[in-house]
N, C-alpha and C positions, 0 to 999 in steps of 0.2 A: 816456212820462212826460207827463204835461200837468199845468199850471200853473193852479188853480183861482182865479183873480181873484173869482172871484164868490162873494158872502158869502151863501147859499140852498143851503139840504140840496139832496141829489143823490142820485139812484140810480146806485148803485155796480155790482149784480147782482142779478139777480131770475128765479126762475121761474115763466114765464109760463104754464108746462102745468098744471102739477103745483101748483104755489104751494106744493114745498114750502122755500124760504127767500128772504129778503128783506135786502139790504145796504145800505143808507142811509147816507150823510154827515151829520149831521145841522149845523144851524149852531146854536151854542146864545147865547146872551148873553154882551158883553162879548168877542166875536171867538174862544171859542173852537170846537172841536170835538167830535162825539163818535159813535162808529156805534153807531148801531141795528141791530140783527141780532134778527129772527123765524124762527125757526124752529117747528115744533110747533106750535103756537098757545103760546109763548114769546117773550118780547120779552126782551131784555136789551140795557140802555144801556152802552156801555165809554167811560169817559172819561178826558182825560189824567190822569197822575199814578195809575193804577191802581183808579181808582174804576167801579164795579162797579153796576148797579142790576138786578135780575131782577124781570119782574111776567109771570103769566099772562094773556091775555087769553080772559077766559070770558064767555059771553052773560051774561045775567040768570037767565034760565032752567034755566042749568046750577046754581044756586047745589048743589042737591041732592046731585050729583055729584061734587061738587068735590075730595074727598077722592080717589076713583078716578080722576078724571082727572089728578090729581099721583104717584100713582103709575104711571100706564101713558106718563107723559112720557117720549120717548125725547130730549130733547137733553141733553147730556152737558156740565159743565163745569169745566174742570180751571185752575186758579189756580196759578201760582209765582211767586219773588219778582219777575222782570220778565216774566213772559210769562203769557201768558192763551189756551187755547185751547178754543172753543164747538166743537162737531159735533153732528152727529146720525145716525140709522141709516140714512139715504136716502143717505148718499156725500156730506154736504158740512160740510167742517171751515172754521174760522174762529182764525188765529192771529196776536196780535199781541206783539210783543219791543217791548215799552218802553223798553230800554235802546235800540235803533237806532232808534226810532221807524217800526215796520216794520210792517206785516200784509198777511196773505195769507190767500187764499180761495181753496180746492182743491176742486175737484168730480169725483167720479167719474164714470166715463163714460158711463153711463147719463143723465148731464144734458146729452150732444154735444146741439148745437142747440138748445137750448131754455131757455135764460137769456140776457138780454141788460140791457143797463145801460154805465156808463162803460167796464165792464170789457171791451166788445166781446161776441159771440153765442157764443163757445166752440163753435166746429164747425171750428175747425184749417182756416178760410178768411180768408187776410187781406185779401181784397179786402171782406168785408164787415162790418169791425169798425167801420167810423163808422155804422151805420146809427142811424137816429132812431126812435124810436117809432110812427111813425108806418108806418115800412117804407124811407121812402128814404133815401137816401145824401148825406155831406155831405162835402166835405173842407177843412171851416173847424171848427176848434178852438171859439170861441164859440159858432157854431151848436148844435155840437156837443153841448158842455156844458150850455150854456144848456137844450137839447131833453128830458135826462134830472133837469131841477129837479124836485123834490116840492114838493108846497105844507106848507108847513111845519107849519099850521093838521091837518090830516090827523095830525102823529104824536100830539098831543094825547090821552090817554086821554080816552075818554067816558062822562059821565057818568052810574053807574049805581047804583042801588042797592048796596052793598057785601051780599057774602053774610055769612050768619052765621060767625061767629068758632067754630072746631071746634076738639076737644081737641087734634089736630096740629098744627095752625097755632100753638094755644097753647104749644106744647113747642117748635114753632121760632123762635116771638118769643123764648124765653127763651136758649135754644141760639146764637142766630144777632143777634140785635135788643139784648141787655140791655146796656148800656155795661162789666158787669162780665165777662160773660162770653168766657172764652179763645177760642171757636169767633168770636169777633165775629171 
């Protein structure tokens, strides 16, 4: 259990091989919290009180594609009234219980070794879960923490041309976006 005094997003887990998912702390305005989770080239923000944001992150270039790349998405995400759980097809789920103020991050084992972050390296070795990014070892908690900060400037989406507005996207602003609408 460690005690985050420090007000600076933090990498929570990350794979470093594969890059296929990314767990971030984020520190948002006004002291609160909120994770970031990439998966897929998917981003979705979770923040207290159950609030949800999902954005694709596509080059410029993909504008073209954009329809086929929202369907061959494989991250999955499932909503109840206090719990929220992201996964994906690579082995790694993301679940948080809002009522306990809980979450958890499971990875199958095909990810042994090869994540690392607050969460420690996941290789079922405990001598080497303080390691630092850099490779060495620390067993000071500050160090520690301090060592896995993100520069917060980095979650920032960047600034891109927005692609054209397609008849899908049209039917899910209405579906998903309209203040009247039941699926909101």
């Amino acid at each position: 259990i460690y005690d985050l005094a420090s007000k600076c997003s933090v990498l929570l887990a990350k794979d470093f091989v594969h890059n296929t998912f990314t767990v971030i702390l984020s520190e948002e305005t006004s002291n609160s919290r909120s994770l970031y989770v990439e998966m897929n080239q998917t981003v979705i923000s979770i923040h207290p009180r159950l609030k949800i944001s999902k954005t694709f992150s596509f080059m410029e270039e993909n504008c073209q594609v954009l329809d086929k790349s929202l369907e061959e998405n494989t991250t999955n995400l499932r909503r109840e009234t206090n719990k929220i759980e992201i996964s994906n097809q690579k082995g790694v789920s993301l679940s948080c219980d809002f009522q306990y103020d809980l979450c958890t991050v499971t990875l199958a084992g095909w990810h042994h070794g090869i994540s690392a972050g607050l969460f420690g390296t996941n290789d079922n070795e405990a001598g080497n879960e303080w390691m630092l990014p850099n490779g060495s070892f620390t067993d000071n908690v500050q160090e520690f923490t301090q060592s896995w900060q993100v520069n917060k400037c980095s979650l920032v989406p960047k600034r891109e041309k927005p692609c054209p507005i397609t008849g899908k996207q049209n039917i899910c602003k209405v579906f998903f976006e309209e203040p009247h609408s039941l699926l909101r």
